[in-house]
C-alpha positions, 0 to 999 in steps of 0.5 A: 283384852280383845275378848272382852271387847268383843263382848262389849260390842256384842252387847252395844249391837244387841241393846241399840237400834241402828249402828256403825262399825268404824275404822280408821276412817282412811276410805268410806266415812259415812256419818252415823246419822244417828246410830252408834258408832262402833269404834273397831280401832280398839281391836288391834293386835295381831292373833297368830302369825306362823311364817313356815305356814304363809298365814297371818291371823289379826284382829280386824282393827289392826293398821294394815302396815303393822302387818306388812311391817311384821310380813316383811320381817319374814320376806313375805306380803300381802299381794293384793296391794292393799290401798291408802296403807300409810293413811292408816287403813286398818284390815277390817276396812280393806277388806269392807270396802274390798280396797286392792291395789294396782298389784292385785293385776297377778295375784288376785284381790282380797277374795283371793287371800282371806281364808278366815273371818269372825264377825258380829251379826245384826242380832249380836252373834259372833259368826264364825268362818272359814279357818287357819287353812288354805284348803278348807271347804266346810260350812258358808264361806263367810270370808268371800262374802264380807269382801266389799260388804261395807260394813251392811253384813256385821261388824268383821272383828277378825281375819285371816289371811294367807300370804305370799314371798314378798319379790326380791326386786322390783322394776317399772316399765314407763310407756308414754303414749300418742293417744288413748287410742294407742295406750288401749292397742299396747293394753292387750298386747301385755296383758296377753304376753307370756311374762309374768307381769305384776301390775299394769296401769294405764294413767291419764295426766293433767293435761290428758297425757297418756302413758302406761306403766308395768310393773315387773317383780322378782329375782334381782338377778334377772330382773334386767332380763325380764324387764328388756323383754316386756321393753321390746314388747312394747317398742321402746319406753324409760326403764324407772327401778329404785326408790322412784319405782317404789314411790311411783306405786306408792303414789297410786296406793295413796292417791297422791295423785288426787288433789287434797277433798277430791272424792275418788270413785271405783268404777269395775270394767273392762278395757273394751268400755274405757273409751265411752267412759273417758269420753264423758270424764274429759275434765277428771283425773284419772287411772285404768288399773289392774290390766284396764279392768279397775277405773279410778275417777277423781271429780267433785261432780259426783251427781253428774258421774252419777248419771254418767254411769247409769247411762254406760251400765257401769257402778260406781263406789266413792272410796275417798270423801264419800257422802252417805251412800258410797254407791252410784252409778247402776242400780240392780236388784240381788235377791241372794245378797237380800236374802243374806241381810235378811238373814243376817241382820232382820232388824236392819241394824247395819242399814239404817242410813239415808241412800242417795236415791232409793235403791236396793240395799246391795253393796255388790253392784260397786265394790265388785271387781271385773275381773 
């Protein structure tokens, strides 16, 4: 059945001038702005999945949390943490808009963990890379490349993924701070402690409180222990496991804390330029992920986020309510990602949409990650 549409949207991509892969329309919803639209939802359905092997293959529309349901039957994840899970995101779209969560902070992102892909070209070609194998190193690596290509590249149908034991248990670490001042001092002191941490988040409140939050995952057995070393670590702080521990991780994943038509912009760093961007984001809520080195921003002034972070260097990706053009932010030239597309997609097929202000065609800049 799968095949067979793949076939179909081979043939739709050859006979049309301008299309739209879509997925679950959980982050990016750009509008087709005439073209066809690609529906990418038809492909579901997991392909191969050998738990004694940590490698999971699936078509590229399948929700993300049918695959961790099926992962989590055999005591094993995903450990980049994908995002906005229960909104519906399907695996296509995670790894377009290379959408890692706070727990990417140990593992690593979607370049970490996707070793296979298949995808359909601007002219119509089912490209195949990578394979069902950690260790292989033959032919472009295709998968690494469509991580954060939003959908300019082709339309991905299916991955593969290796996967990791799922922690037995987990514990949070709650550390209210004076000041941003004081939360970026404790920042280095974990993410250069010795323990192995799972994820550290630096959370600015509504009313501009400012605490961090440390995430430890493993053993249930020496959990306690572990977690009342990092607590000496930073001085003090509220010990939160249980259900509330899971839902607080929950709520970064989903954007709870995101007030319902707000866009939320990814904007990589690293901890060293989180004050010159907080100072000129007062108003907006906000969160410093991954160890200080992932900014997400909540605001609908979009135009003047837009210049804030032209004016600091920094790009911008607008993951949820997202106009035409996601990106803001710095604009770069990258003569190897235009060479790609060239090669990719000669006729422009993937890329005929209205950008917010002339810039180059290169999705690099705003889906990349600092570290």
């Amino acid at each position: 059945m799968s095949t067979d549409l793949v076939d179909e949207l081979r043939a739709t991509i050859k006979s049309s001038t301008c299309v739209r892969p879509r997925g679950a329309t959980t982050k990016l919803r750009a509008p087709a702005n005439g073209c066809t639209t690609l529906d990418m939802r038809r492909l579901a359905g997991v392909v191969d999945y050998q738990p004694t092997e940590f490698i999971i293959t699936a078509w590229a529309g399948t929700p993300v949390a049918e695959v961790q349901g099926l992962l989590a039957e055999h005591g094993q994840y995903l450990p980049f943490d994908p995002l906005l899970t229960e909104r519906g995101a399907t695996l296509g779209g995670t790894v377009a808009a290379n959408a890692c969560g706070p727990e990417r902070y140990r593992y690593g992102g979607v370049r970490d963990f996707i070793i296979g892909a298949r995808f359909i070209d601007g002219n119509g070609n089912l490209i195949h890379g990578g394979g069902k194998v950690v260790k292989n190193a033959a032919g472009f690596d295709y998968p690494k490349l469509m991580v954060g290509s939003l959908g300019r590249l082709g339309a991905l149908v299916e991955v593969t993924f290796k996967v990791f034991p799922k922690p037995e248990a987990y514990a949070t670490l709650r550390v209210d701070c004076p000041s941003l001042g004081a939360a970026l001092a404790l920042l280095p002191k974990l993410t250069n402690c010795p323990y192995d941490l799972n994820a550290i988040d630096l959370v600015i409140g509504a009313a501009n409180e400012v605490a961090i939050f440390v995430r430890v995952g493993g053993l249930a057995a020496s959990l306690s222990q572990r977690m009342d070393r990092v607590r000496s670590l930073c001085g003090g702080g509220e010990i939160v496991t249980g259900d509330a521990e899971a839902q607080l991780w929950r709520d970064a994943r989903e954007f709870a804390w995101v007030a319902k038509g707000v866009p939320v912009v990814k904007v990589p760093l690293t901890p060293s330029r989180i004050p010159a961007l907080d100072a000129r984001v007062p108003l907006a809520r906000r969160r410093y992920s991954v160890g200080g080195n992932v900014a997400w921003i909540a605001t609908s002034a979009l135009d003047e986020l837009d210049a804030t972070l032209s004016s600091l260097d920094l790009a911008g990706l607008i993951l949820l309510s997202a106009p035409d053009d996601p990106r803001i932010g710095r604009r770069t030239s990258h003569p190897f990602a235009e060479r790609v597309i060239r090669a990719l997609d000669p006729q422009n097929k993937f890329g005929q949409a209205t950008p917010r202000s002339p810039r180059v065609n290169s999705p690099a800049d705003a889906t990349r990650d600092s570290r």
